[in-house]
C-alpha positions as CSV (number, residue, x, y, z in Angstrom):
1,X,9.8,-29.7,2.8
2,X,6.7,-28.9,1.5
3,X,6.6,-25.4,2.0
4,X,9.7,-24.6,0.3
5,X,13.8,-25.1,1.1
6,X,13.5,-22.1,3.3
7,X,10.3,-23.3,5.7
8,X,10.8,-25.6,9.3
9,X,8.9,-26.8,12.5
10,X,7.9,-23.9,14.3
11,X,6.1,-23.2,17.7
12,X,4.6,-26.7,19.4
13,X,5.6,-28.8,15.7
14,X,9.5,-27.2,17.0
15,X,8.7,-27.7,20.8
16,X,7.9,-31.6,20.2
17,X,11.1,-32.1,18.1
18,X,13.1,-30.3,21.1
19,X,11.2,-32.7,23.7
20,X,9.5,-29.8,25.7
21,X,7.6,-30.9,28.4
22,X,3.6,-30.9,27.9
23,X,3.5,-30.8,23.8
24,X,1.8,-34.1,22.0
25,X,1.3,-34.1,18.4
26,X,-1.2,-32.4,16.8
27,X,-1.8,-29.9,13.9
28,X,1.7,-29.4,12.0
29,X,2.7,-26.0,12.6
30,X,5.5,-24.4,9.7
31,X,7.1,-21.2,9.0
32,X,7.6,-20.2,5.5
33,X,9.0,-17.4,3.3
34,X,6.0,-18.5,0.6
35,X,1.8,-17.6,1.1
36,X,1.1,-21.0,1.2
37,X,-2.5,-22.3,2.4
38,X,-3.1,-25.6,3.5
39,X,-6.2,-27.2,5.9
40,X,-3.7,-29.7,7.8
41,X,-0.6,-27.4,8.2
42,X,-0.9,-24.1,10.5
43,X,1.4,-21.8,8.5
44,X,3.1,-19.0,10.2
45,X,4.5,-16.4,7.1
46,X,8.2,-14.9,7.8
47,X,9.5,-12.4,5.2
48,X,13.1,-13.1,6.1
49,X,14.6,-15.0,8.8
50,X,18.1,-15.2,9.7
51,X,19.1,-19.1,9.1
52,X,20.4,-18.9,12.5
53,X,17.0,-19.3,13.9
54,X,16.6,-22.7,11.9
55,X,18.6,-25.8,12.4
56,X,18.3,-29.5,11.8
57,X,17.3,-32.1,14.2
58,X,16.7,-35.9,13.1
59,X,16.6,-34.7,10.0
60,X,14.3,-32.0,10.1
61,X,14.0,-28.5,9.7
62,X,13.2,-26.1,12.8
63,X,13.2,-23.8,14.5
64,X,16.2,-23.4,17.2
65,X,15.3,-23.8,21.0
66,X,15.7,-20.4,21.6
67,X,13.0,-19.4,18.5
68,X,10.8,-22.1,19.5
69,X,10.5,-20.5,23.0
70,X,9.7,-16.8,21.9
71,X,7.1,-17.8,19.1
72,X,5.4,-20.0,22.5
73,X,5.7,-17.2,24.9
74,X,3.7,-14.9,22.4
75,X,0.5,-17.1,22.5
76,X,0.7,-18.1,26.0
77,X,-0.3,-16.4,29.3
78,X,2.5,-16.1,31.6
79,X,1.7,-19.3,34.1
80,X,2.6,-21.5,31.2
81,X,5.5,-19.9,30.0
């Protein structure tokens, strides 16, 4: 992956690989060990993550179901959650 070996799919990039319910493509959301800066990409930085909050689904990188969930939850109010 772009952002390095120890990036994925996080919030609605991760919720659209898991098939949640109201997410359509649109701006590429990754989180990454590195300070990287992109225009296309929304990158959210993590210092270290356990790899048991990543996985690999149809051959990509991201964040499990249960991660996915907690990094939506922060940025929505609660009648979306």
């Amino acid at each position: 992956m772009w952002a390095g070996p120890n990036s994925a799919l996080t919030h609605s990039s991760a919720a659209l690989v898991w098939g949640f319910e109201g997410f359509s493509f649109g701006p590429v959301e990754v989180a990454s060990d590195r300070r990287l800066r992109s225009k296309e990409v929304v990158l959210h930085h993590h210092a270290t993550w356990d790899a048991a909050r990543f996985q690999t689904k149809d051959g990509l990188r991201v964040t499990t179901v249960e991660q996915a969930l907690a990094d939506l939850a922060g940025g929505m109010d609660s009648s979306h959650v």
